[in-house]
C-alpha positions in Angstrom: 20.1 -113.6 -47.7 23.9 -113.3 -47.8 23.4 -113.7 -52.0 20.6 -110.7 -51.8 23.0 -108.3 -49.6 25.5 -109.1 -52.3 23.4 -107.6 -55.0 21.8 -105.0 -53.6 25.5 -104.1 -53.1 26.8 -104.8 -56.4 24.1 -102.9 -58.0 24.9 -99.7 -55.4 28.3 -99.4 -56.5 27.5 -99.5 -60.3 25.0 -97.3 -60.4 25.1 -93.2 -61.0 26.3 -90.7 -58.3 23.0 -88.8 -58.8 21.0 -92.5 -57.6 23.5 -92.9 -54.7 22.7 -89.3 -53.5 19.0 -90.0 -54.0 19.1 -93.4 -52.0 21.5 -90.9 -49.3 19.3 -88.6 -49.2 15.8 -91.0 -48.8 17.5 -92.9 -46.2 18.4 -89.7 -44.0 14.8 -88.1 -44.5 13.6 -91.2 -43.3 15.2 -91.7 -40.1 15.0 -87.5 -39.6 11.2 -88.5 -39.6 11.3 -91.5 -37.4 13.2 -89.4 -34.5 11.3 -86.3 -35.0 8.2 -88.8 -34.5 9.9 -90.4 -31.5 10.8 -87.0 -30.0 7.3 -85.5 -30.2 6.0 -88.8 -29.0 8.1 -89.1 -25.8 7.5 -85.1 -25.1 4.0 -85.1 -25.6 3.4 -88.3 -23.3 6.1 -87.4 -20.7 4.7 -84.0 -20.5 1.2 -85.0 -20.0 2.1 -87.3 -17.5 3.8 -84.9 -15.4 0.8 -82.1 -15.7 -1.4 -84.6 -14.7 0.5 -86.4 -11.6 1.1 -82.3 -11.0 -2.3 -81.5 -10.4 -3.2 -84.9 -8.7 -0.8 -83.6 -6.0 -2.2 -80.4 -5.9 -6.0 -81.7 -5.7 -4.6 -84.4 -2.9 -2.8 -81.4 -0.7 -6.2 -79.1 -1.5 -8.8 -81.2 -0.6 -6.7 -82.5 2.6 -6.2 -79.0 3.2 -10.0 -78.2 2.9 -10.4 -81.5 5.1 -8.3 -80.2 7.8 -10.3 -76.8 8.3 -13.7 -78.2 8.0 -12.3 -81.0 11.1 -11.0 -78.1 12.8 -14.6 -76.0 12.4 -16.4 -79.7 13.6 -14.3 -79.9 16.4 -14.3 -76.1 17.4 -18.4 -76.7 17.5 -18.2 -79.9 19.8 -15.6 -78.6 22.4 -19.0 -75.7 22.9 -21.5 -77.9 22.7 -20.2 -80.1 25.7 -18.3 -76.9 27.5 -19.4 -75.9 30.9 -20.2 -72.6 29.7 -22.7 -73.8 27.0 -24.6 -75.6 30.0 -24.3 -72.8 32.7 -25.6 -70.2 30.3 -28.7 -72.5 28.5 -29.5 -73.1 32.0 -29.3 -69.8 33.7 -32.6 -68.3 34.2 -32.5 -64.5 32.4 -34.2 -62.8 35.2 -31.1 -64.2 37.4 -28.5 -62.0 38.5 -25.5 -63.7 36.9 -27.6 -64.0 33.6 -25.8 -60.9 31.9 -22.0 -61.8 33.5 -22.6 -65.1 32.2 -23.8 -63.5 29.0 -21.0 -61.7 28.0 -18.1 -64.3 29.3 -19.6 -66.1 26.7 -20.0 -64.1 24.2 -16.3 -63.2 24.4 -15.1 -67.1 24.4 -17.5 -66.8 21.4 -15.3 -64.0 19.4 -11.9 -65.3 20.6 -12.8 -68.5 19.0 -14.2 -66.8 15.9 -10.5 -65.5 15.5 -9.2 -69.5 15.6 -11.4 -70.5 12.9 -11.1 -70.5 9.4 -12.3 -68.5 6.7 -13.5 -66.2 8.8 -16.2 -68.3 10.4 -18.5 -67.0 13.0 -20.1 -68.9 15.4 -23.6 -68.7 17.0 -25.5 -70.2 20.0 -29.4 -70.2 19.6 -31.4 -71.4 23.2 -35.1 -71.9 22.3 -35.8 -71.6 26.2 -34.5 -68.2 25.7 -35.4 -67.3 22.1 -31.9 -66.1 21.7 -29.1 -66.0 19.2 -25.5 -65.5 20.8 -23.0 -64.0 18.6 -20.0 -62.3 18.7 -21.6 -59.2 17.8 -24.6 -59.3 19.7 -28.0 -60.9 20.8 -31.1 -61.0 19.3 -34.4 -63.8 18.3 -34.4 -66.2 16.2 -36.5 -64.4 13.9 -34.0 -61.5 13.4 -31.0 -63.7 12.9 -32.9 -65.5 10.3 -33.4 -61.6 8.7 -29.5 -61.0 9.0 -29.3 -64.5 7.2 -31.9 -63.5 4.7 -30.3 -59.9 3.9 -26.6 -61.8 3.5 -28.0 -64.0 0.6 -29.1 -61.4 -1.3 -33.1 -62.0 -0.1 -32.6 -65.4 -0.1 -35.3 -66.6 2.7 -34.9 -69.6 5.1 -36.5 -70.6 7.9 -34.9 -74.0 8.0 -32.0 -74.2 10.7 -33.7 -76.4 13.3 -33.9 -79.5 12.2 -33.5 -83.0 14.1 -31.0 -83.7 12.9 -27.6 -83.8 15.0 -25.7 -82.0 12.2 -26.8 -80.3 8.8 -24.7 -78.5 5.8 -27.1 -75.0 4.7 -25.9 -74.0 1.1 -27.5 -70.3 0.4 -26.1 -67.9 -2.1 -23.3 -65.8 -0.5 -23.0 -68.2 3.1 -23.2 -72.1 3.5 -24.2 -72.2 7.4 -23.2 -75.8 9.2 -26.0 -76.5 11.9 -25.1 -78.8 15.3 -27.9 -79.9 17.7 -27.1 -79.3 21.3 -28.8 -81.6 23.9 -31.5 -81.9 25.4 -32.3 -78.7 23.1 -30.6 -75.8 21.4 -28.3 -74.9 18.2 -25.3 -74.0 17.4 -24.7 -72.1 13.8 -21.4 -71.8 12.1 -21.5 -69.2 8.9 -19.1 -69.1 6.0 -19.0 -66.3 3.9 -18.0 -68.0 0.4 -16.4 -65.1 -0.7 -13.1 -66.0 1.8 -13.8 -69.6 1.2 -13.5 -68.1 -2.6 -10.5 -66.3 -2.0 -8.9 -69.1 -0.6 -9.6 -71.1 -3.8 -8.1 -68.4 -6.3 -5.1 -68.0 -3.8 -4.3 -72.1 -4.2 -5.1 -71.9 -8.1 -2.6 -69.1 -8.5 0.2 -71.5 -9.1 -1.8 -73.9 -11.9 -4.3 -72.1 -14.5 -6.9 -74.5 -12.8 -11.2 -74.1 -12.0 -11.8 -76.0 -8.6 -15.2 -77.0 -7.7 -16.2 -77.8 -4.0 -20.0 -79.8 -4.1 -21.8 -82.2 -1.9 -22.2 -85.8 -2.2 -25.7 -84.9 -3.9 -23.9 -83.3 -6.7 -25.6 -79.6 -5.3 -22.8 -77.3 -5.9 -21.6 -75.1 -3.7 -18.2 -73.0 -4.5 -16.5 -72.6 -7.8 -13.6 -70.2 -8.6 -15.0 -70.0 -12.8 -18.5 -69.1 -14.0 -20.3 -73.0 -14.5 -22.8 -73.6 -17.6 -26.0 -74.7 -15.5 -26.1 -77.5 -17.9 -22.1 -78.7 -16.9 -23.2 -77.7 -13.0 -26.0 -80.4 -12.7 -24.0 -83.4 -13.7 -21.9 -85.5 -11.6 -18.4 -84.3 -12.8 -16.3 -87.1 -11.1 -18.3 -89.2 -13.4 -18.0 -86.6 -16.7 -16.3 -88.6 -19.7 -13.8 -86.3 -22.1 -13.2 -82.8 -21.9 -15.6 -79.8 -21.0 -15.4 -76.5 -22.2 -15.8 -73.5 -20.0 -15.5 -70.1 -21.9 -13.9 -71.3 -24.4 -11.2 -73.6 -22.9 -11.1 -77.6 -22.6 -10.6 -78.9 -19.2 -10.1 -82.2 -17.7 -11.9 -82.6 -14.5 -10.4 -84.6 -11.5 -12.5 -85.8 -8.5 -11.9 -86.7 -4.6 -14.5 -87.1 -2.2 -14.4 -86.7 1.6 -16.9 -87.2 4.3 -18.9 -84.4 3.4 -17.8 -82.7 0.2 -16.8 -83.8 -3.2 -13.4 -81.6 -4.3 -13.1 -81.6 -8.4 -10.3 -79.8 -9.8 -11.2 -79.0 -13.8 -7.4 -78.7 -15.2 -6.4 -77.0 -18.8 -3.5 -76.7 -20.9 -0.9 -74.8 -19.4 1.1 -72.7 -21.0 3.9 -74.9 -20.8 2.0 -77.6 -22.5 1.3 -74.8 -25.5 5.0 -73.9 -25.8 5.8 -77.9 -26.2 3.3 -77.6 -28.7 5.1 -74.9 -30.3 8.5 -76.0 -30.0 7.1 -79.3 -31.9 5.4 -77.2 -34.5 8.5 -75.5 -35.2 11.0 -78.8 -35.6 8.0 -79.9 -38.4 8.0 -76.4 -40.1 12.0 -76.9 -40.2 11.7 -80.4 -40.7 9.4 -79.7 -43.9 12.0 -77.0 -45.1 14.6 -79.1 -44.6 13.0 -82.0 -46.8 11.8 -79.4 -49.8 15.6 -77.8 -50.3 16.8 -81.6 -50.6 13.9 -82.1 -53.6 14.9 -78.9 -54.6 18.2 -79.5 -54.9 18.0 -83.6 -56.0 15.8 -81.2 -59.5 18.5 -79.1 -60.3 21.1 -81.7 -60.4 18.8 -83.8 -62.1 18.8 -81.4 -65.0 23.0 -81.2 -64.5 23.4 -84.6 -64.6 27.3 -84.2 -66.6 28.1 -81.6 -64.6 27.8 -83.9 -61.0 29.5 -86.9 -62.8 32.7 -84.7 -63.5 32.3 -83.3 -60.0 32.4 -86.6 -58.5 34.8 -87.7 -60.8 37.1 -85.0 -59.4 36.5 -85.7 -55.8 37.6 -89.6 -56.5 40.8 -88.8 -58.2 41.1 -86.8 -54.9 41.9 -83.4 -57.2 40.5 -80.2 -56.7 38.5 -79.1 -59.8 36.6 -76.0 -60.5 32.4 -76.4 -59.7 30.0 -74.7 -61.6 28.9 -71.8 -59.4 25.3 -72.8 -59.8 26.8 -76.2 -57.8 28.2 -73.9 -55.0 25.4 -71.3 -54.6 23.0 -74.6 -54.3 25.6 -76.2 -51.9 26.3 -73.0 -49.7 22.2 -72.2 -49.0 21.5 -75.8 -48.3 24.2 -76.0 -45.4 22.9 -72.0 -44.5 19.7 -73.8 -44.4 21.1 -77.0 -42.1 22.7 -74.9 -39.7 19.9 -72.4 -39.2 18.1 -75.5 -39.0 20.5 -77.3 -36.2 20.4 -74.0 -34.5 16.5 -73.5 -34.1 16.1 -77.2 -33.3 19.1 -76.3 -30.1 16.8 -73.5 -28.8 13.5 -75.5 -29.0 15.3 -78.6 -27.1 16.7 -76.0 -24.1 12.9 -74.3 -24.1 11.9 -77.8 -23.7 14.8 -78.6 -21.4 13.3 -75.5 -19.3 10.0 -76.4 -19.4 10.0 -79.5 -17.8 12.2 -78.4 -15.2 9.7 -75.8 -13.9 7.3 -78.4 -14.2 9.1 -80.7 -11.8 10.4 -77.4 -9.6 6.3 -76.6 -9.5 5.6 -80.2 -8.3 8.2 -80.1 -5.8 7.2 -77.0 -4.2 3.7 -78.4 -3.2 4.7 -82.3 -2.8 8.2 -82.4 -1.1 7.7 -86.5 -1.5 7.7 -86.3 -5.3 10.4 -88.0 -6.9 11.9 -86.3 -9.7 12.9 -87.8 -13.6 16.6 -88.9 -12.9 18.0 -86.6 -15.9 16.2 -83.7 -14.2 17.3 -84.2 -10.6 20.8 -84.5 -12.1 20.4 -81.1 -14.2 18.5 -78.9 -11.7 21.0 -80.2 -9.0 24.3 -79.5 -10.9 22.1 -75.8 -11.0 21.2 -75.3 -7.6 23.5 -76.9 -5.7 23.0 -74.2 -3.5 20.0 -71.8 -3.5 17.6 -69.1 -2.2 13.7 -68.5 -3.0 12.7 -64.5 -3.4 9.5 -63.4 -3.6 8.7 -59.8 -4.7 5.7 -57.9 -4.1 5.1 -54.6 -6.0 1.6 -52.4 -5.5 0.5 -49.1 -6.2 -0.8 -46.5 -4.1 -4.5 -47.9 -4.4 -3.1 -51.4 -3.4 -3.0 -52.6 -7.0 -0.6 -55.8 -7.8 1.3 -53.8 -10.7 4.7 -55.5 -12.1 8.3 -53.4 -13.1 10.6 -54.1 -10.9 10.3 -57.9 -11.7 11.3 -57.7 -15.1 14.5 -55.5 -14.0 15.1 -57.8 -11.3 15.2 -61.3 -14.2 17.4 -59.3 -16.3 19.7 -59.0 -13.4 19.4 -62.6 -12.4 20.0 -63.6 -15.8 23.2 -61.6 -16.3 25.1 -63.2 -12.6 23.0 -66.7 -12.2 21.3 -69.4 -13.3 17.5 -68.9 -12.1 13.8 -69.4 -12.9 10.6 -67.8 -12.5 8.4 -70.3 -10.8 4.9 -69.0 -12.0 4.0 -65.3 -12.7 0.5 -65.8 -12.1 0.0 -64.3 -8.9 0.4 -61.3 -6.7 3.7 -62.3 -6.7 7.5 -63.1 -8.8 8.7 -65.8 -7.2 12.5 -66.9 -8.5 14.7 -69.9 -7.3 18.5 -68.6 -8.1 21.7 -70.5 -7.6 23.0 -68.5 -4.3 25.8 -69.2 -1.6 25.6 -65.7 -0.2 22.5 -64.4 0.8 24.1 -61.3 1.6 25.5 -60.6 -2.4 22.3 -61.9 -3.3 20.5 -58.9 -1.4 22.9 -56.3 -2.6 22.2 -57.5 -6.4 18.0 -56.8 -5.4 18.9 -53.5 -3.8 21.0 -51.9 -6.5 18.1 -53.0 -9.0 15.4 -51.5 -6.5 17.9 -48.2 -6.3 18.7 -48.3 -10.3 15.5 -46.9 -11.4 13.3 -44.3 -9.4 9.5 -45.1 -8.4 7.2 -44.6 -11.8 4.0 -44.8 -9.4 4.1 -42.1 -5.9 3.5 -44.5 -3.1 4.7 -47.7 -5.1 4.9 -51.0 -2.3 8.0 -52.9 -2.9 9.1 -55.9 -1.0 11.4 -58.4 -1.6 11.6 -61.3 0.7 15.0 -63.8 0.6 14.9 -67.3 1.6 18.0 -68.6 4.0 20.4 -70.9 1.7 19.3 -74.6 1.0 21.1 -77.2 -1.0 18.2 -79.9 -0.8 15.8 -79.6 -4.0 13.7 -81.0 -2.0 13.4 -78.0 1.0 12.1 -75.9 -2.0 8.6 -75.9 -0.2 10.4 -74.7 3.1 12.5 -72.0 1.0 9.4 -70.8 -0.3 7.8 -70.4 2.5 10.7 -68.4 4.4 10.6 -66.0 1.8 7.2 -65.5 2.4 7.9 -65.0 6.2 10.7 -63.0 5.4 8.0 -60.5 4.7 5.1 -61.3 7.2 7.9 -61.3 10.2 9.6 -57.9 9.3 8.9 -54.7 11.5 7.8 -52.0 8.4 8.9 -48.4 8.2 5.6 -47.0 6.6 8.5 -44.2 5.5 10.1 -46.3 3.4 7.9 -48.4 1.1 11.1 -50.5 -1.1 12.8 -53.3 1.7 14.8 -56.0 1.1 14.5 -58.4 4.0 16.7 -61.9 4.7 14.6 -64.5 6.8 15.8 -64.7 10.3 14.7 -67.5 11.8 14.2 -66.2 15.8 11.2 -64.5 14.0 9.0 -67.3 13.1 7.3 -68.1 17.1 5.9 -64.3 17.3 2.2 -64.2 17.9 0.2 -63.3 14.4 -2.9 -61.8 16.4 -3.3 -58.3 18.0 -6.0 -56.8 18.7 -7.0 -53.1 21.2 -8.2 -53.7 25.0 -11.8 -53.9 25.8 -11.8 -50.8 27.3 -9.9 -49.1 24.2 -12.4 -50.7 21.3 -15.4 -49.7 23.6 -14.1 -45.7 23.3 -13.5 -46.2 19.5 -16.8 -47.9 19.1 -18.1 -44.6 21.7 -16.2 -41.7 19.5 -17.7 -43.3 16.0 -20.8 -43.5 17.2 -21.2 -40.1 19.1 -19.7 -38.4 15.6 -16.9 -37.0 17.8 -14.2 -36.3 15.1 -11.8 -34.2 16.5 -11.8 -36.9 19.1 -11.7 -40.0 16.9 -8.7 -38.1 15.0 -7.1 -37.9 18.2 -7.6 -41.6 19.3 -6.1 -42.5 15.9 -3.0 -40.3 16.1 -2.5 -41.3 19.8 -4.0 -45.1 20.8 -3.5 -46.7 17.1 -0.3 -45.2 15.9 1.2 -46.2 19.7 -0.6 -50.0 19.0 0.7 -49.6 15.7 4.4 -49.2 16.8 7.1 -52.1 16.3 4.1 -54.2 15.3 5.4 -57.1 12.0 4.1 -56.9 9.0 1.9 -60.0 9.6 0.9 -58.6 13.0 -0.3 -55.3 11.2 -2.4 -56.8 9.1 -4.2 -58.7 11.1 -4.6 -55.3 13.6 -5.9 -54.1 10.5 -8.3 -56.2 9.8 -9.9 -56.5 13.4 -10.1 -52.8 13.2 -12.1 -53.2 9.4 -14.1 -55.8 10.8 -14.9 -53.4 14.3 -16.1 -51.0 11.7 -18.4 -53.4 10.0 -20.3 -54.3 13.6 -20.5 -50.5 13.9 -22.0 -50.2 10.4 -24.3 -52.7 10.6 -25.6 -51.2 13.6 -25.9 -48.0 11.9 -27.4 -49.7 9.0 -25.2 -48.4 6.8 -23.7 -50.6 3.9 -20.4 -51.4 2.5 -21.0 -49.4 -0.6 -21.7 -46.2 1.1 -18.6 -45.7 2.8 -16.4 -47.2 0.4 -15.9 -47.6 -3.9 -14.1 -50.5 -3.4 -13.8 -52.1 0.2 -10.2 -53.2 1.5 -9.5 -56.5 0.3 -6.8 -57.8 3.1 -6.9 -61.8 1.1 -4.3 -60.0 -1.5 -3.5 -56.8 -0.3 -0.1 -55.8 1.0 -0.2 -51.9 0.8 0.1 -51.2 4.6 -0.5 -47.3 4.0 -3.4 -47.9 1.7 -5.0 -50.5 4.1 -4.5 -48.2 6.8 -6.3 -44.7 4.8 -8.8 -46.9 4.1 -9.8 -47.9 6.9 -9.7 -44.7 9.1 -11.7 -42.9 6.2 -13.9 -45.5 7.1 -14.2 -44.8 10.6 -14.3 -40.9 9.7 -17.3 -41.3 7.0 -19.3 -43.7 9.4 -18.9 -40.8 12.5 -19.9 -37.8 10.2 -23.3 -40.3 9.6 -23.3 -40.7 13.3 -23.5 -36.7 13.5 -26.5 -36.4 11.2 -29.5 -35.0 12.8 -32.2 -38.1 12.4 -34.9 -39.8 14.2 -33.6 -39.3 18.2 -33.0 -42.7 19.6 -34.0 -41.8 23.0 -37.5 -41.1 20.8 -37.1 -44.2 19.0 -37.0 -46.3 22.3 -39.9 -44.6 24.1 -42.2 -45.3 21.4 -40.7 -49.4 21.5 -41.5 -49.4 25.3 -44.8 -48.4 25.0 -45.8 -50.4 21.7 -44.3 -53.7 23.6 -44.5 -52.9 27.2 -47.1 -56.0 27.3 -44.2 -58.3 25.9 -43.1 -60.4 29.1 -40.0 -61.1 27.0 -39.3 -57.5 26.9 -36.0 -56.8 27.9 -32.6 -54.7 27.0 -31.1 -57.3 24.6 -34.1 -57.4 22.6 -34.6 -53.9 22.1 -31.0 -53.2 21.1 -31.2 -55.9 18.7 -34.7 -54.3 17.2 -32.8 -51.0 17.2 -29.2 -52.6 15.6 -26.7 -51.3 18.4 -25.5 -53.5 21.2 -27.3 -53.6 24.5 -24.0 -52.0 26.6 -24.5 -48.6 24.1 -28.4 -48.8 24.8 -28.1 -49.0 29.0 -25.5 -46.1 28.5 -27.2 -43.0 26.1 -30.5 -43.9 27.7 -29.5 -43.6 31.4 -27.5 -40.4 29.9 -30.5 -39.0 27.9 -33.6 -39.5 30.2 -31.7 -39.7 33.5 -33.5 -43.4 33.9 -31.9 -46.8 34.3 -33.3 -48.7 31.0 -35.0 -51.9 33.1 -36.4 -49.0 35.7 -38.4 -47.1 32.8 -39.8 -50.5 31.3 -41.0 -51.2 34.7 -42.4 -47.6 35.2 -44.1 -47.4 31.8 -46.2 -50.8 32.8 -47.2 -49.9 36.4 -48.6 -46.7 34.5 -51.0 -48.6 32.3 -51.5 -51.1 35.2 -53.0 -47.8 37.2 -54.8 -46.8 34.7 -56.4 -50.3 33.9 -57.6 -50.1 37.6 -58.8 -47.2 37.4 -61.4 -47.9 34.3 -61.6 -51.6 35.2 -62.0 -51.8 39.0 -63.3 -55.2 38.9 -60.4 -56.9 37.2 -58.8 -59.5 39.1 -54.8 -58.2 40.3 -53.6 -61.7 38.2 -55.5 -60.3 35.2 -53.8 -56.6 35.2 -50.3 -58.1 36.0 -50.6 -60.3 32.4 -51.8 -57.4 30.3 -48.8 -55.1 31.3 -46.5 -57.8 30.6 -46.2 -59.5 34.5 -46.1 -63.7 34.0 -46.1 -63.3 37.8 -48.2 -62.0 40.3 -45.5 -61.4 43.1 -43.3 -60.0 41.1 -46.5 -57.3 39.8 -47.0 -56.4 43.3 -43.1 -56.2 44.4 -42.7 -53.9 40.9 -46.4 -51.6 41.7 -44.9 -51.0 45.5 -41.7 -49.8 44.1 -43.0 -47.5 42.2 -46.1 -46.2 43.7 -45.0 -46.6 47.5 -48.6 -48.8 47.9 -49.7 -52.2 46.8 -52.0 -52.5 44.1 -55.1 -53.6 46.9 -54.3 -50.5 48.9 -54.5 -48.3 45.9 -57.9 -49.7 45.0 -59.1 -49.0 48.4 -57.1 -45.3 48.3 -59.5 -45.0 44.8 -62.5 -46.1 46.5 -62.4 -43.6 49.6 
């Protein structure tokens, strides 16, 4: 071996300069190669890696999430099935004086624990001994709640709640309704719109360009945020092999399955993952460059072979000699070319650098327990060894998410700090910035905010500012101060551009207000009479006063009670969504306070000028009811207001104000009529007989009822006939 090296050697140093430059030059290409190989190698694998652990975690925290609400629906359901109240109103006869009390304590325990729930879920009590649906929003048969259900799903018909049973999961089009048996008999119905189960998907998936698919255990799908090929729906994705492609796009699906749902996250490749890709495309297209100018120039000194030998000559008698200038243009762009070269190949590593850093910053944010690559906890701490999370919301007057003060606000960032922009997905910019003065840090957002005037009238701009954290790992926390920041701050609908710091003393206030029972019932009163001038009034007066040192949080969610009063009213008006508005409120990404607000008392405007419209009278309406049913024993005020669409409290009130009669009185007036005038043509008919074709089960109560009315017993007005 020793005698080999020796050779090798010996045959080296004799041969020409040109062959010891070619040998050079081979030997560096070929190690060039062998780390650019290494290098894209480690990057693509270490890359991969961390996108997949990434969405692991984020399919783990979703489906535990998911996991947590459905537990919390479950339980919600049990605590009324075995609750006093459930009992004491299933067994409370409805002829009973403290039928109706009972009634609407329950119906009110129903709609405060509608607000608790999730998703927007409402729940409903059905007693077969009753044939009655209890909802928030009213009572009514079985058979009309299963019309409401019908005209939710688009005409989707079922007739398949009451099964045996103890629990059942209902997937229909727009709802998936979750059915619990109550013992010895009776239902109770939970409904979940999948559009807010949908808008809670595209929320979560707003950090990671991901497609989540919620299905059963029977592989029946039920929600997914991305339009499925029927063929990719029907198979068992937890078992899919290799990629599928939805609109163009590979994704990789992941599965976990829970008690009653199988969660599948369907995960692409980011745009991080196509920079990497780029940044290695680039280092070949240099590499390549870099490999032809060294052919290029080996040629031309191939064909100037005397003039390199006297060059090298030169350079070992350790003399300066004049080169050809062929020799120096050649040598002058080859080094242009190696430090363009060095430089391009510096920015790609930093991109890179950048890249997985947001990665890991991403990962942290949803898993405070992950542990970070070594080299990147060292780089991102030396960074931010102090630092704040803002998140900036900008809308337009129609509630639009619109982005320019963002861009303003990175240059800025740039310019004073190291930062990053942790996605720019969303509704929102969300930046971590190195930051040991929250105070500097909101003067630099408000001299941005005041550097350039509004380009939209009525533009939304928040900015919410984290308190200081040094712990990478409290990025989760920091982000979600930020977010309070804005929910927790009192709003000056005056001034539409804020800058708030989190204050901590803010976080215990109460997210929920709603108006008193006796206020909603003179809303619901003012919209329904087509009063106006009245409902302006009440809007200027009661709401603005309700309105008044309200958070943000808290007047959103005042908002929305008061958009979802208006949708009872509506529906009782049978009038739809699309009538009164070209594009409804949407409160799941919404922040424009004013906008939200117009909307919705435009609403309430719109649905009383309807109100106002000369139609069929009601009073007319429930005469000809009364008579048509008057022989219904189960004929009653509930069930005509829910045949009529308005609530039963409205229906006692116009018609005692219209006809002068208490409701329950007339019913009872209009069948000892027809009872009169059945003994009159049928004198021979037995009093039992008469009471069950007016709508009497019971004698006694016929004859108590007849007296009443008539001043006489039925027998003594026979005999008053007879003489």
């Amino acid at each position: 071996m020793n005698r080999l090296f020796r050779t090798v050697s010996t045959r080296y140093h004799r041969s020409s300069v040109l062959f010891k430059l070619l040998i050079v030059n081979m030997i560096f290409i070929i190690l060039l190669t062998t780390l650019l190989g290494f290098n894209y190698s480690y990057l693509k694998t270490n890359v991969k890696e961390q996108v997949l652990r990434t969405n692991e975690g984020f399919l783990k925290q979703l489906s535990g999430d998911l996991s947590g609400e459905w537990l919390e629906i479950r339980n919600m359901i049990y605590n009324f099935s075995v609750s006093l109240d459930t009992k004491l109103l299933s067994n409370n006869p409805k002829n009973s004086r403290s039928y109706y009390p009972t009634l609407m304590a329950y119906k009110n325990k129903i709609t405060q624990s509608n607000l608790q729930l999730p998703f927007r879920a409402q729940i409903s009590t059905y007693f077969p001994n009753q044939d009655l649906v209890i909802s928030s929003d009213g009572t009514r048969s079985l058979s009309v709640f299963y019309k409401n259900l019908d005209v939710k799903n688009g005409g989707e018909t079922c007739r398949c709640l009451l099964q045996d049973e103890l629990e059942h999961l209902y997937n229909f089009r727009n709802t998936i309704v979750f059915s619990y048996r109550l013992f010895p008999e009776g239902y109770i119905f939970v409904q979940i719109a999948k559009a807010e189960l949908l808008a809670y998907l595209n929320n979560q998936t707003m950090l990671l360009d991901n497609v989540i698919v919620i299905s059963d255990r029977e592989n029946q799908l039920f929600v997914s945020t991305a339009t499925l090929d029927p063929a990719i729906a029907e198979q068992r994705l937890p078992e899919f092999k290799g990629p599928l492609i939805i609109n163009g796009n590979k994704y990789t699906p992941i599965s976990q399955t829970d008690p009653l749902f199988t969660y599948t996250v369907l995960f692409s490749e980011s745009q991080m993952q196509e920079k990497l890709k780029k940044a290695n495309g680039y280092t070949f297209v240099l590499f390549a460059l870099f490999f032809a100018v060294n052919l290029g120039f080996l040629f031309v000194n191939w064909s100037m072979f005397r003039p390199l030998r006297l060059m090298a000559r030169t350079f070992n008698q350790w003399t300066t000699g004049p080169a050809t200038k062929n020799e120096f243009a050649i040598l002058s762009d080859t080094f242009k070319e190696l430090n363009s070269a060095t430089v391009s190949m510096k920015q790609e590593i930093t991109e890179q650098a950048d890249i997985l850093e947001h990665n890991a910053l991403l990962r942290l944010s949803t898993d405070e327990n992950y542990t970070m690559k070594p080299h990147i906890n060292r780089m991102l701490s030396v960074k931010y060894d102090s630092y704040a999370i803002l998140t900036v919301i900008e809308e337009s007057s129609q509630g639009q998410s619109v982005t320019l003060y963002a861009p303003l606000l990175e240059a800025a960032l740039s310019q004073s700090r190291p930062y990053i922009r942790l996605h720019a997905h969303s509704d929102k910019s969300i930046f971590i910035t190195s930051c040991s003065d929250t105070n500097a840090l909101e003067a630099l957002v408000s001299r941005v905010f005041d550097s350039c005037p509004d380009p939209v009238d009525n533009m939304l701009v928040f900015c919410g500012i984290s308190s200081i954290h040094t712990r990478l790992e409290d990025i989760g926390k920091a982000l979600r101060e930020s977010t309070d920041a804005i929910d927790k701050h009192v709003p000056n609908l005056t001034h539409l551009k804020s800058v708030i710091l989190y204050q901590d003393r803010n976080s215990d206030q109460a997210a929920v207000i709603h108006l008193s029972i006796d206020k909603e019932q003179e809303l619901v009163n003012y919209t329904l009479k087509g009063n106006t001038e009245t409902l302006q009034q009440f809007f200027d007066k009661t709401i603005q006063k309700t309105f008044k040192n309200l958070t943000f949080e808290q007047f959103r969610n005042m908002l929305r009670y008061l958009h979802d009063l208006l949708l009872v009213i509506m529906n009782s008006k049978k009038i739809s969504v699309e009538e009164v508005w070209d594009v409804p409120p949407a409160f799941s990404h919404t922040y424009h306070l004013q906008y939200l607000f117009r909307q919705i008392q435009e609403g309430y405007f719109l649905v009383a000028k309807r109100s106002a419209l000369p139609i069929t009278p009601l009073l007319e309406q429930i005469n000809q009811y009364i008579d048509k049913h008057y022989a219904n024993p189960d004929l009653s005020l509930t069930l005509i207001a829910d045949h009529l669409a308005i609530t039963h409290v409205y229906l006692s009130t116009y018609f005692k104000k219209h006809s002068g009669y208490n409701l329950n009185y007339y019913m009872h007036l209009v069948r000892i009529q027809a009872a009169i005038r059945l003994i009159q043509s049928h004198p021979n008919m037995t009093m039992k007989d008469i009471a069950e074709q007016v709508g009497y089960s019971n004698a006694g109560t016929f004859i108590r009822h007849f007296k009443k009315i008539s001043g006489t017993t039925p027998t003594q007005h026979v005999r008053l006939q007879q003489e």
